[in-house]
VOBA-1610 file (N, C-alpha, C; in pm, whole numbers, padded with zeros to 5 digits, always signed):
BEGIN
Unk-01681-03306+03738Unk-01775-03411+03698Unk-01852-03368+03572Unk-01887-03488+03505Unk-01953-03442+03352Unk-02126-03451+03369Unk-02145-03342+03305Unk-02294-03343+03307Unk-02390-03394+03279Unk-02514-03465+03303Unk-02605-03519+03305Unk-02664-03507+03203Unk-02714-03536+03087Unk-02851-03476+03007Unk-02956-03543+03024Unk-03049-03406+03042Unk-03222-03476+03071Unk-03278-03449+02938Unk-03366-03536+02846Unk-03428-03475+02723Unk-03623-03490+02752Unk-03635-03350+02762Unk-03787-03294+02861Unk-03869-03278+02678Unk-03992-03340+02734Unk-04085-03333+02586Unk-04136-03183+02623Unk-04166-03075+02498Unk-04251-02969+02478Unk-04378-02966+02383Unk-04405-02831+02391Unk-04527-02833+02316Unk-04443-02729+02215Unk-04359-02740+02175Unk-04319-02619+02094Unk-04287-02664+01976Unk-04258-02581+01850Unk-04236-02670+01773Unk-04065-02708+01750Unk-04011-02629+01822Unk-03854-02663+01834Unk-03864-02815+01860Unk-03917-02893+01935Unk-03913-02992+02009Unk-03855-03035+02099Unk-03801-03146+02181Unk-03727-03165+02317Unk-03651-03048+02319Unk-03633-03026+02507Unk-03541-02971+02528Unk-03438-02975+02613Unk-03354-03036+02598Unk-03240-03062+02726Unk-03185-02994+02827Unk-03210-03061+02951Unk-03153-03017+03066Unk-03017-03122+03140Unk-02939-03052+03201Unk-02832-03088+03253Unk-02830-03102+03432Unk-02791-03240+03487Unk-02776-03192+03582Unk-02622-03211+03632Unk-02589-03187+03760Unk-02440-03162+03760Unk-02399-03150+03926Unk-02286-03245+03972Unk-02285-03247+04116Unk-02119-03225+04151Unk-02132-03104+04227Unk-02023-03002+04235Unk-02026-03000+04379Unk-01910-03042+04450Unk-01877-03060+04632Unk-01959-03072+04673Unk-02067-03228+04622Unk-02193-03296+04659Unk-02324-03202+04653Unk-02295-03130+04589Unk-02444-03030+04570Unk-02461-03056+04451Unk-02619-03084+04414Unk-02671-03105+04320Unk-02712-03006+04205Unk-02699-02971+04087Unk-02681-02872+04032Unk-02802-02950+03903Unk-02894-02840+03881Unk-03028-02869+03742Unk-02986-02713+03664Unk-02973-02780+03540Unk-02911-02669+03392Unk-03049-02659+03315Unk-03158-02540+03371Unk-03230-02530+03299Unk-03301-02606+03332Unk-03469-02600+03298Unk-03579-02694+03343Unk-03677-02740+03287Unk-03707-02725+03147Unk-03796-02777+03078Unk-03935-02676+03073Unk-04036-02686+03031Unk-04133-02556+03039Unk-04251-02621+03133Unk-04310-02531+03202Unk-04430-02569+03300Unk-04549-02631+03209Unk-04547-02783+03215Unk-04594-02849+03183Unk-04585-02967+03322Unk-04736-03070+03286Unk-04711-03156+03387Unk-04662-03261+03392Unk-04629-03283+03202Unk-04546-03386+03181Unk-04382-03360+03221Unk-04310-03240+03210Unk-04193-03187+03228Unk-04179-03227+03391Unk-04282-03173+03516Unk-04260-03138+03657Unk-04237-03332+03683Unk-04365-03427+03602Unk-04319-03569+03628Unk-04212-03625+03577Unk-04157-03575+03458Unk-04039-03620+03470Unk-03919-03614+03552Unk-03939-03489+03614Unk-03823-03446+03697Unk-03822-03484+03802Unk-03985-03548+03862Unk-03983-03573+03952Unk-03920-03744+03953Unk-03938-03779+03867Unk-03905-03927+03847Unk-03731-03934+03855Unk-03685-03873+03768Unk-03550-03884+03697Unk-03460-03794+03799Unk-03541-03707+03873Unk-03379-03650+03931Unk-03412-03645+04089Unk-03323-03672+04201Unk-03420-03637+04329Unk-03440-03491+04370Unk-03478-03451+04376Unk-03557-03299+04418Unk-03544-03268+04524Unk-03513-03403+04659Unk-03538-03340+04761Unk-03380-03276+04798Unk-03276-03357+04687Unk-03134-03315+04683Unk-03132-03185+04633Unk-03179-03190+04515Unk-03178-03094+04442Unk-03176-02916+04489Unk-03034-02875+04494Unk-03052-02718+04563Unk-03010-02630+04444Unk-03000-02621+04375Unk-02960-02495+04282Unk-03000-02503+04142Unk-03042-02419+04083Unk-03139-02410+03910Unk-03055-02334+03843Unk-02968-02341+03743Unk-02882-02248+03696Unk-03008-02233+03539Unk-03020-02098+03527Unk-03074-02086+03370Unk-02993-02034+03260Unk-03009-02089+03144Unk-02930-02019+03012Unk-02977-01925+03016Unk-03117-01887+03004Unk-03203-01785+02919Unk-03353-01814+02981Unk-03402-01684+02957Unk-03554-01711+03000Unk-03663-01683+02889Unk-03632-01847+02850Unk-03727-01852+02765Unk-03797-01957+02809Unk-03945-01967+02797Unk-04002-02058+02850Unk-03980-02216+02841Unk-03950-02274+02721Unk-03893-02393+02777Unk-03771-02420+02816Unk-03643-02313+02879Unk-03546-02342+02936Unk-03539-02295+03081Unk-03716-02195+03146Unk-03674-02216+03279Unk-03821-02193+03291Unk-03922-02240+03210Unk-04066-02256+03239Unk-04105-02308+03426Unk-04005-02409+03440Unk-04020-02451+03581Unk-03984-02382+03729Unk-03870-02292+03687Unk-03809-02269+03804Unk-03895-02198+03892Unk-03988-02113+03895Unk-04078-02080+04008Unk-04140-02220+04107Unk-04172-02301+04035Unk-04207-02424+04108Unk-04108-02477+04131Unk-03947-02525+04137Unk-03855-02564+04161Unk-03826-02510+04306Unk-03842-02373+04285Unk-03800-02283+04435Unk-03942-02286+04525Unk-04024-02267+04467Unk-04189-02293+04565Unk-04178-02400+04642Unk-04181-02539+04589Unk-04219-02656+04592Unk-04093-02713+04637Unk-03968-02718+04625Unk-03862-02770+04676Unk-03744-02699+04724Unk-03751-02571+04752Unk-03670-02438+04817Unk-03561-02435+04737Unk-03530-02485+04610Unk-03400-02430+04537Unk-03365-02301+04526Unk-03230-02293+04517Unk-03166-02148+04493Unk-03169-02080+04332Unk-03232-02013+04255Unk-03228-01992+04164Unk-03131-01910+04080Unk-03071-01928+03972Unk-02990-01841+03889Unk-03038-01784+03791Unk-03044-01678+03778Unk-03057-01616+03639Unk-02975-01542+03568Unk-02973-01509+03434Unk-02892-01434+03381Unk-02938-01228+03395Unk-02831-01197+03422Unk-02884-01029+03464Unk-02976-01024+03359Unk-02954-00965+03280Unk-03029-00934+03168Unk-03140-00942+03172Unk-03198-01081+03226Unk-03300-01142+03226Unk-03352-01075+03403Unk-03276-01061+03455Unk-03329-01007+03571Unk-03383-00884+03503Unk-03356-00786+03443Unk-03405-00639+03400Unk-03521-00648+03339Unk-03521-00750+03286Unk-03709-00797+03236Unk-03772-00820+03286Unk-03745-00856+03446Unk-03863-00933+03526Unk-03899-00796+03609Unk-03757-00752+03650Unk-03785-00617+03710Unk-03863-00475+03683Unk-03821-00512+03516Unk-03868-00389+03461Unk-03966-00409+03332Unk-04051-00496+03366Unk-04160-00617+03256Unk-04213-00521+03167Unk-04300-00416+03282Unk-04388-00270+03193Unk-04315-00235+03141Unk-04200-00181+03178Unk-04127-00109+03082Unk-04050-00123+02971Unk-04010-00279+03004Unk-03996-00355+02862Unk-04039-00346+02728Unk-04168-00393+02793Unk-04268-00370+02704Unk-04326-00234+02635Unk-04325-00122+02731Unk-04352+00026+02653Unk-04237+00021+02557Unk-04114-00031+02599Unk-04008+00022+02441Unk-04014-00111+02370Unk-04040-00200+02405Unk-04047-00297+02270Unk-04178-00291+02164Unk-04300-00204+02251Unk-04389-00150+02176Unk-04344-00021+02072Unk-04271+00043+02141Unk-04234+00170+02033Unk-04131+00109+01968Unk-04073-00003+01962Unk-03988-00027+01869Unk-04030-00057+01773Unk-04092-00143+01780Unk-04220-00213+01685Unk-04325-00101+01571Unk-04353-00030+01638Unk-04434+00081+01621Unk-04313+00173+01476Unk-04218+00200+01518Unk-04120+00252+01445Unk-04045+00149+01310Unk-04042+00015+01342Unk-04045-00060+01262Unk-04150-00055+01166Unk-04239+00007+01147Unk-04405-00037+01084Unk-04477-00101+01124Unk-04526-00145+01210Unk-04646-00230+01282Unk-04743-00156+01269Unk-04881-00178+01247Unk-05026-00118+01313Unk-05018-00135+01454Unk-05158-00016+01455Unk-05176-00044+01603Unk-05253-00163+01652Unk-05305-00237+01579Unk-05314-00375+01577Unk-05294-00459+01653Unk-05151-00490+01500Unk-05071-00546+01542Unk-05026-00534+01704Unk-04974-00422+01771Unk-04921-00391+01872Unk-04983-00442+01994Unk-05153-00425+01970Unk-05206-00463+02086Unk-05212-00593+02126Unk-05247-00680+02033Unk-05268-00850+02009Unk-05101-00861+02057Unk-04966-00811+02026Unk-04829-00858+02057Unk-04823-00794+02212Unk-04873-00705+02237Unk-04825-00693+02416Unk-04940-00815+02465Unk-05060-00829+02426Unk-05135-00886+02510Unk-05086-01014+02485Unk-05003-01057+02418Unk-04946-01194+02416Unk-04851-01185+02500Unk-04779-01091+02488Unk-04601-01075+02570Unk-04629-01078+02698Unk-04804-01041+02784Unk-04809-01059+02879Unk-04876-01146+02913Unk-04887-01280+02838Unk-04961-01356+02864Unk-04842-01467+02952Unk-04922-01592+03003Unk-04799-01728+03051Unk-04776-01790+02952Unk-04828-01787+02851Unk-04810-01879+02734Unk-04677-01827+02707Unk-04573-01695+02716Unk-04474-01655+02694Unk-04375-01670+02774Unk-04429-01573+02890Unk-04361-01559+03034Unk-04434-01629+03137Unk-04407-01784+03204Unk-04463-01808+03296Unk-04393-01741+03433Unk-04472-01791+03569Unk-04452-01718+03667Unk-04274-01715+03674Unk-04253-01624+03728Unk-04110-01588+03721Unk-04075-01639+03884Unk-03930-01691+03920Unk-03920-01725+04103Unk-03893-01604+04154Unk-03985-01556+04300Unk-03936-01492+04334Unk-03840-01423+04428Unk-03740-01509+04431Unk-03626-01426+04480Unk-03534-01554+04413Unk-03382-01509+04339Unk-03324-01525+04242Unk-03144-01452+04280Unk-03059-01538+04223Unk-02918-01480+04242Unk-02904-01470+04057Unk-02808-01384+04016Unk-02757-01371+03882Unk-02627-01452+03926Unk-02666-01534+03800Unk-02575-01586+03743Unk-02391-01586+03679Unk-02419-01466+03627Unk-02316-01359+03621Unk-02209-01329+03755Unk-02238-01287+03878Unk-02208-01232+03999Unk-02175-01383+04090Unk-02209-01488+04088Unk-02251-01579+04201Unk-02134-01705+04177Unk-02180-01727+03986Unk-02169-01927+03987Unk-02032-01992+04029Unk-01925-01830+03923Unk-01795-01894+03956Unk-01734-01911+04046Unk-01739-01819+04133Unk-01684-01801+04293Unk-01799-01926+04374Unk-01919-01973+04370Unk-01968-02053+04391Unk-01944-02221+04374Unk-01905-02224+04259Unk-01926-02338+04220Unk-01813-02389+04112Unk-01739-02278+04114Unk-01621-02260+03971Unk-01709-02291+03831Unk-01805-02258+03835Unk-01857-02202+03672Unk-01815-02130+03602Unk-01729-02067+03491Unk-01733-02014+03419Unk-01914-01974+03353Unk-01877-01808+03347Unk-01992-01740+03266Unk-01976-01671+03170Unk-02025-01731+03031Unk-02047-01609+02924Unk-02090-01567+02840Unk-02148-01424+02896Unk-02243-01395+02794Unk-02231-01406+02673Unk-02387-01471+02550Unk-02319-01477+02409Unk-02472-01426+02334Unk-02506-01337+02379Unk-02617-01273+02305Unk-02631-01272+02157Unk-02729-01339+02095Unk-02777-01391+01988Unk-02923-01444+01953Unk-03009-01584+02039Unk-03101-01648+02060Unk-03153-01482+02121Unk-03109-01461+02208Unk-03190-01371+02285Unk-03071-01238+02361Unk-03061-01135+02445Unk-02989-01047+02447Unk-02953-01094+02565Unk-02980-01178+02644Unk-03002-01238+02767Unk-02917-01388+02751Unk-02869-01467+02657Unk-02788-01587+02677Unk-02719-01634+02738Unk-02648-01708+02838Unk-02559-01755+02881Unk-02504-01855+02838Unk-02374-01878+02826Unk-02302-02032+02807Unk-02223-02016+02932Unk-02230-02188+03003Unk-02216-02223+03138Unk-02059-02321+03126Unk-01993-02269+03159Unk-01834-02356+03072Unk-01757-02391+03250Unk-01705-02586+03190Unk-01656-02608+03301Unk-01543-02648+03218Unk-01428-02759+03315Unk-01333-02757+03255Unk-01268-02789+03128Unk-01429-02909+03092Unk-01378-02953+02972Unk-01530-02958+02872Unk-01615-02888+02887Unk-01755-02909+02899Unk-01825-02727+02837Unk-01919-02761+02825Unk-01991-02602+02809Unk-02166-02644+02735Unk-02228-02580+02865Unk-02387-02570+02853Unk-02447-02485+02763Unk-02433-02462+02624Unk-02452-02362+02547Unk-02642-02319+02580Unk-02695-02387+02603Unk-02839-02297+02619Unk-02861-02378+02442Unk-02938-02171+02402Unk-02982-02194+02253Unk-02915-02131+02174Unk-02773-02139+02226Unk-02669-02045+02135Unk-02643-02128+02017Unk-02634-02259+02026Unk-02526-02350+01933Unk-02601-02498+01945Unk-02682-02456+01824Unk-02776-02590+01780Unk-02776-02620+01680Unk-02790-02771+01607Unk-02708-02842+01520Unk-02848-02751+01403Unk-02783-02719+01278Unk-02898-02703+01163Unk-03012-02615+01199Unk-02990-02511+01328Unk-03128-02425+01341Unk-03064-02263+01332Unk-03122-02242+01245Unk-03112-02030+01185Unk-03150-01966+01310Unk-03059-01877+01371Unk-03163-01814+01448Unk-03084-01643+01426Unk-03170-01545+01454Unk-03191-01424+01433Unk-03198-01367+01558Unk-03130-01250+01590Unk-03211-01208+01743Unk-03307-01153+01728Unk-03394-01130+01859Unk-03469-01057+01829Unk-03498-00923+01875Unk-03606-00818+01786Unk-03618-00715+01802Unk-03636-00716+01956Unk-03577-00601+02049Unk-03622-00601+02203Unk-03519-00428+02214Unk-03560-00390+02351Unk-03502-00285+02421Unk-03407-00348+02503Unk-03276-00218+02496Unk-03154-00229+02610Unk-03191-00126+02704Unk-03276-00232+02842Unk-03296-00209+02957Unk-03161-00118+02998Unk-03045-00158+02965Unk-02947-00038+03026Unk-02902+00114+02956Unk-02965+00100+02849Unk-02921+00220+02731Unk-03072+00276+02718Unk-03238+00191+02711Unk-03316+00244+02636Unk-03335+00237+02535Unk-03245+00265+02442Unk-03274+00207+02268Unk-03257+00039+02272Unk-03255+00030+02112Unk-03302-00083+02043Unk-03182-00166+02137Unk-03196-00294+02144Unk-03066-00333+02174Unk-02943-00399+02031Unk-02852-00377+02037Unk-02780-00358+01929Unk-02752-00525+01917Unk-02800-00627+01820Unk-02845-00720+01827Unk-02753-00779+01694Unk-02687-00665+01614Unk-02567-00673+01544Unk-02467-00695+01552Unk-02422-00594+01646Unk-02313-00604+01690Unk-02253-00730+01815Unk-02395-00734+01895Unk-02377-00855+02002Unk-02342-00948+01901Unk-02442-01002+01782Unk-02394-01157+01729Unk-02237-01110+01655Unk-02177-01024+01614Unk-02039-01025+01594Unk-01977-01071+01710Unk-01972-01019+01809Unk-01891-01020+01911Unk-01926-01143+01995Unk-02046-01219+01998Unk-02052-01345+01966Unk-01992-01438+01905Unk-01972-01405+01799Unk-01912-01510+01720Unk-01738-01577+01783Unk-01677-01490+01831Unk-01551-01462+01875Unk-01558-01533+01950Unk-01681-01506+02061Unk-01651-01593+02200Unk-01724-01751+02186Unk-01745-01744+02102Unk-01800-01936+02046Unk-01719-01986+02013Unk-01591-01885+01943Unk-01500-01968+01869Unk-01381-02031+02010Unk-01439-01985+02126Unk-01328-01989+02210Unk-01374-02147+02316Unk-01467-02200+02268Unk-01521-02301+02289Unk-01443-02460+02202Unk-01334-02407+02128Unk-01301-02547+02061Unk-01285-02611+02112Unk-01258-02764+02113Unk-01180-02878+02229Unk-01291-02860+02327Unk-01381-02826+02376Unk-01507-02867+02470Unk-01601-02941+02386Unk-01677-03035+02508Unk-01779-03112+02501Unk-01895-02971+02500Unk-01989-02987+02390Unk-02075-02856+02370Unk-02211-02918+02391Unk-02269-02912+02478Unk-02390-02979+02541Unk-02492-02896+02541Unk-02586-02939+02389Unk-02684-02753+02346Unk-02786-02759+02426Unk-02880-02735+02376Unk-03018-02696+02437Unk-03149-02782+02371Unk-03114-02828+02284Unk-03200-02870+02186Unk-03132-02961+02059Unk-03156-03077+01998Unk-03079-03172+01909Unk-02989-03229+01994Unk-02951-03354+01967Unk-02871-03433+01997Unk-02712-03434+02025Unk-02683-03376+01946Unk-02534-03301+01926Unk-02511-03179+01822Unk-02428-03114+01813Unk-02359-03034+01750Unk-02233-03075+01674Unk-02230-03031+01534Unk-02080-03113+01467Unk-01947-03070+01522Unk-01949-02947+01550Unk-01855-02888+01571Unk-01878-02744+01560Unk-01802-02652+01669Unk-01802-02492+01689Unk-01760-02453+01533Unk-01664-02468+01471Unk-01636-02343+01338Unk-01804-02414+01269Unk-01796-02526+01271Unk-01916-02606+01161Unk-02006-02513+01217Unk-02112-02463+01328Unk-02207-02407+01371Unk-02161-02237+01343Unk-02114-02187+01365Unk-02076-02045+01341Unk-02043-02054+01189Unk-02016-02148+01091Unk-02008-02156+00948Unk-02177-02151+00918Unk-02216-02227+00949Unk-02393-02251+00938Unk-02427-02125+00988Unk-02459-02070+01080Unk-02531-02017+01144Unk-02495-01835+01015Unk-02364-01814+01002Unk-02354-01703+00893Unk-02364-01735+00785Unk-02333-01884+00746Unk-02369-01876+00588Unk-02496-01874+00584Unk-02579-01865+00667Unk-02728-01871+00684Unk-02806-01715+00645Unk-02720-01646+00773Unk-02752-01518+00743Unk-02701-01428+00591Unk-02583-01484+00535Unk-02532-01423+00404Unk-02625-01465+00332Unk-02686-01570+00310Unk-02764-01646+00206Unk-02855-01556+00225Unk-02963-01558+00367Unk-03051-01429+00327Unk-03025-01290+00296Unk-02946-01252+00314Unk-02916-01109+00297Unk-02869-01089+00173Unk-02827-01200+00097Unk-02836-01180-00041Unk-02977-01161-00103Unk-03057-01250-00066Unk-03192-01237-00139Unk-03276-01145-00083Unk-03266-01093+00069Unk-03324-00976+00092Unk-03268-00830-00002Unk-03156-00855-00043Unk-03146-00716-00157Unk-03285-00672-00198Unk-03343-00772-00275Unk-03384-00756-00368Unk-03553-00706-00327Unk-03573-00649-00210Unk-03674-00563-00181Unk-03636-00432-00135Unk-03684-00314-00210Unk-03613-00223-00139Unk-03647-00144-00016Unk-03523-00084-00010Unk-03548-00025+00136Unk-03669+00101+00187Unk-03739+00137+00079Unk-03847+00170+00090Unk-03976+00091+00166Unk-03947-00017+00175Unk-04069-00117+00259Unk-03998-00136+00335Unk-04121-00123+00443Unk-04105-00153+00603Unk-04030-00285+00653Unk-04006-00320+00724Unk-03956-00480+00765Unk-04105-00577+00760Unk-04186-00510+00834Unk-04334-00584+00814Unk-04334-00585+00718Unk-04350-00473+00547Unk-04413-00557+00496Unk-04315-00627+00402Unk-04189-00646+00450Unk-04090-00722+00356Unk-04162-00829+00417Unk-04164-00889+00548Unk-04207-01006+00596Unk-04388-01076+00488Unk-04457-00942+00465Unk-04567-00965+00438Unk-04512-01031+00251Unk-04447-00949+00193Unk-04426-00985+00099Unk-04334-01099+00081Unk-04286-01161+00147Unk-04200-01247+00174Unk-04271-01398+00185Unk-04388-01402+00291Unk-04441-01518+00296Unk-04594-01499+00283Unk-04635-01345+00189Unk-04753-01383+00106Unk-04899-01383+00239Unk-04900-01322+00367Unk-04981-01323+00437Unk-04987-01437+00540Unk-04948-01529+00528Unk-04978-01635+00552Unk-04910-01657+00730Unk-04836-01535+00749Unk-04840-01545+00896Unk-04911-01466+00971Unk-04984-01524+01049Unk-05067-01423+01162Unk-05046-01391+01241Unk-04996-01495+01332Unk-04952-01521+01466Unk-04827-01408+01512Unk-04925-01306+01616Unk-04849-01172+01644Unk-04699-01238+01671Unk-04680-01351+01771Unk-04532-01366+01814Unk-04468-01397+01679Unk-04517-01542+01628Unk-04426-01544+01492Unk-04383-01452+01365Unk-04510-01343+01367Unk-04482-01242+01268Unk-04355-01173+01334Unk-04357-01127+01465Unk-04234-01064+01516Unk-04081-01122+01495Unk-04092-01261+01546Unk-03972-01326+01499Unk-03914-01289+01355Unk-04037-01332+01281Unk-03966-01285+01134Unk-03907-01195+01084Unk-04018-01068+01137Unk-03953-00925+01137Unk-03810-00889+01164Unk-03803-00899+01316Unk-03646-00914+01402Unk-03536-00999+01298Unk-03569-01073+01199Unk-03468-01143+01134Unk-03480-01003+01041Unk-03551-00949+00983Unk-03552-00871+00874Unk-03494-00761+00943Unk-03459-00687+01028Unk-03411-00605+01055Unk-03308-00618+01089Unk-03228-00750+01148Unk-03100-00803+01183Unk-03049-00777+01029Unk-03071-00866+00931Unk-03051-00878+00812Unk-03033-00730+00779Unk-03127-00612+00744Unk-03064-00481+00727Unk-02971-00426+00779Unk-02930-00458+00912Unk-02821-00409+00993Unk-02723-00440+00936Unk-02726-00592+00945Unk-02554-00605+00871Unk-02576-00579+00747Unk-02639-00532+00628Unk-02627-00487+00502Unk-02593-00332+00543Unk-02622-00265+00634Unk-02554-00137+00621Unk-02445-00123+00681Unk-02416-00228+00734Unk-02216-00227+00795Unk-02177-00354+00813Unk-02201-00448+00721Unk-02076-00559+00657Unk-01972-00567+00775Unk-01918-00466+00769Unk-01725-00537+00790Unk-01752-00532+00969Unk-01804-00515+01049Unk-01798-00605+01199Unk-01795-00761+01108Unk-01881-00784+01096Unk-01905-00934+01061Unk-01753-00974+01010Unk-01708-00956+00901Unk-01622-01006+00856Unk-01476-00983+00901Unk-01512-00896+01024Unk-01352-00881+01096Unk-01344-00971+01212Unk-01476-01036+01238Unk-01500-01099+01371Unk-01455-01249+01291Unk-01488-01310+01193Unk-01470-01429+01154Unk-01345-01406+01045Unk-01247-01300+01041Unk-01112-01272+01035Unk-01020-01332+01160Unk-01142-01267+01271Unk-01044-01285+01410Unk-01032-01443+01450Unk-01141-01525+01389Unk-01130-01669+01445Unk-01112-01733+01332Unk-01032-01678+01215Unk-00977-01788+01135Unk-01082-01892+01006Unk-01227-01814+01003Unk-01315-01873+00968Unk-01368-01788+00810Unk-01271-01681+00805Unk-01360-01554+00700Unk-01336-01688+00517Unk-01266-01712+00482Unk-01205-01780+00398Unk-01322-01895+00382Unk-01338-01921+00449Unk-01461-02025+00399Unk-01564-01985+00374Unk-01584-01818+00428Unk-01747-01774+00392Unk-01713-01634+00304Unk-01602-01629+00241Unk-01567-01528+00168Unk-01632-01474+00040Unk-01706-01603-00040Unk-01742-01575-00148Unk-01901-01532-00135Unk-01965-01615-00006Unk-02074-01593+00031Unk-02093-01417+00082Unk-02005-01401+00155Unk-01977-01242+00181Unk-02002-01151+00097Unk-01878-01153+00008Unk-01899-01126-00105Unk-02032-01100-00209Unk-02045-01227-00220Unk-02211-01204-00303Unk-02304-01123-00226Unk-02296-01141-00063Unk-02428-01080+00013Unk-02368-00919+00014Unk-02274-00847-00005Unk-02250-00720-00018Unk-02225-00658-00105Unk-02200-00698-00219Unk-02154-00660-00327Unk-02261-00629-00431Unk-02292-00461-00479Unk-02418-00450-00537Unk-02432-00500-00700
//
């Protein structure tokens, strides 16, 4: 059966965000939930029945794609999904946070900076209440429900795309006209940085394996097409990484960011975002060819060849 789309208003500036619902050997299936808001909980309460409603599958835990699910499982006993990944953050929140602080810290941050960004990272405005007790996603859906799962770390290190037979729930992997960068964070399973390079290469591969599906994003209306979004999404990154040359590697990522947009960002989370692009961006300037062997492998290098080119070539 083909999936439902719900389009849930936010306060973010992404804007709407779509949820899916989906009914699999009469069980009712919700893709993601909109962010804990009371306009989001009335819509859902209006538009979908709840008292049917048994299972919450999440892309990602980011607040407006599973802001709700603690109240989903409180308030109406759903079964919750999450992506592992995302389980290691809830599990291991402090400790998250001690290495995404020393990452930061090693990037160039003040100590400042650092304090105002954990006391945000632990605020609800980021992370609302988390459900507590939860199946991964990973381990459960397919043998459950014949979901296909796969991981596509990029938006976040934590992504899922939810693929049925002819169909696929991309989350915030694959959205029409939006740049995204990963971001700076720790690999809960290694300790260091998480390698946020190499995931979006090896990303790229498994998006391309999405052709011929209905691609049902997270956000915008539609998507043109998989090569069209993985064309965008790197000619995006080549374009900057050409013009990031031109600061050298003597400045920090902060203050490339500072020199970049002139002060004018404050906001501890958004300064971070920016950063995390500036350090993605250095990564692939010091090893190019993942990138260009991954969009070798899906038939796509030829259209972004010259762009390549210019972004590596001193």
């Amino acid at each position: 059966m083909q999936p439902t789309q719900h389009t849930l208003p936010t306060p973010y500036p992404v804007g709407p965000v779509h949820c899916y619902t989906i009914e699999i050997n009469d069980q009712l299936i919700l893709v993601d939930t909109g962010p804990p808001t009371d306009e989001c909980k009335e819509y859902l309460q209006k538009h979908i029945d709840l008292q049917r409603l048994q299972h919450v599958i999440v892309t990602h835990c980011h607040i407006d794609h599973y802001g709700l699910a603690a109240w989903l499982e409180r308030e109406h006993g759903c079964t919750i999904y999450l992506p592992y990944r995302d389980s290691l953050k809830i599990n291991s929140h402090g400790e998250r946070l001690d290495g995404m602080v020393s990452i930061l810290r090693d990037t160039g941050f003040s100590q400042e900076f650092l304090t105002a960004f954990r006391a945000e990272m632990d605020s609800d405005s980021v992370f609302p209440t988390f459900p507590e007790n939860f199946k991964i996603s990973e381990q459960a859906l397919t043998t459950e429900f014949g979901i296909d799962v796969m991981p596509c770390p990029g938006h976040s290190q934590s992504d899922l795309v939810y693929i049925g037979e002819d169909w696929a729930i991309t989350g915030d992997t694959m959205l029409r006209e939006i740049f995204q960068s990963p971001l700076l964070d720790i690999d809960l399973l290694t300790g260091d940085r998480f390698s946020n390079y190499k995931a979006y290469c090896d990303t790229i591969i498994k998006l391309a394996s999405l052709r011929g599906k209905q691609i049902l994003p997270g956000h915008r209306d539609f998507i043109v097409g998989v090569d069209y979004n993985i064309c965008y999404y790197t000619g995006k990154l080549l374009e900057r990484a050409k013009r990031s040359r031109k600061y050298s590697s003597d400045l920090t990522a902060p203050e490339v960011v500072e020199k970049l947009f002139g002060g004018s960002i404050q906001e501890p989370f958004l300064k971070y975002l920016k950063t995390s692009e500036v350090v993605f961006i250095r990564d692939f300037l010091t090893n190019p060819e993942p990138l260009k062997k991954s969009l070798e492998q899906i038939g796509l290098y030829q259209q972004l060849a010259k762009a390549y080119e210019q972004a590596t070539n001193d």
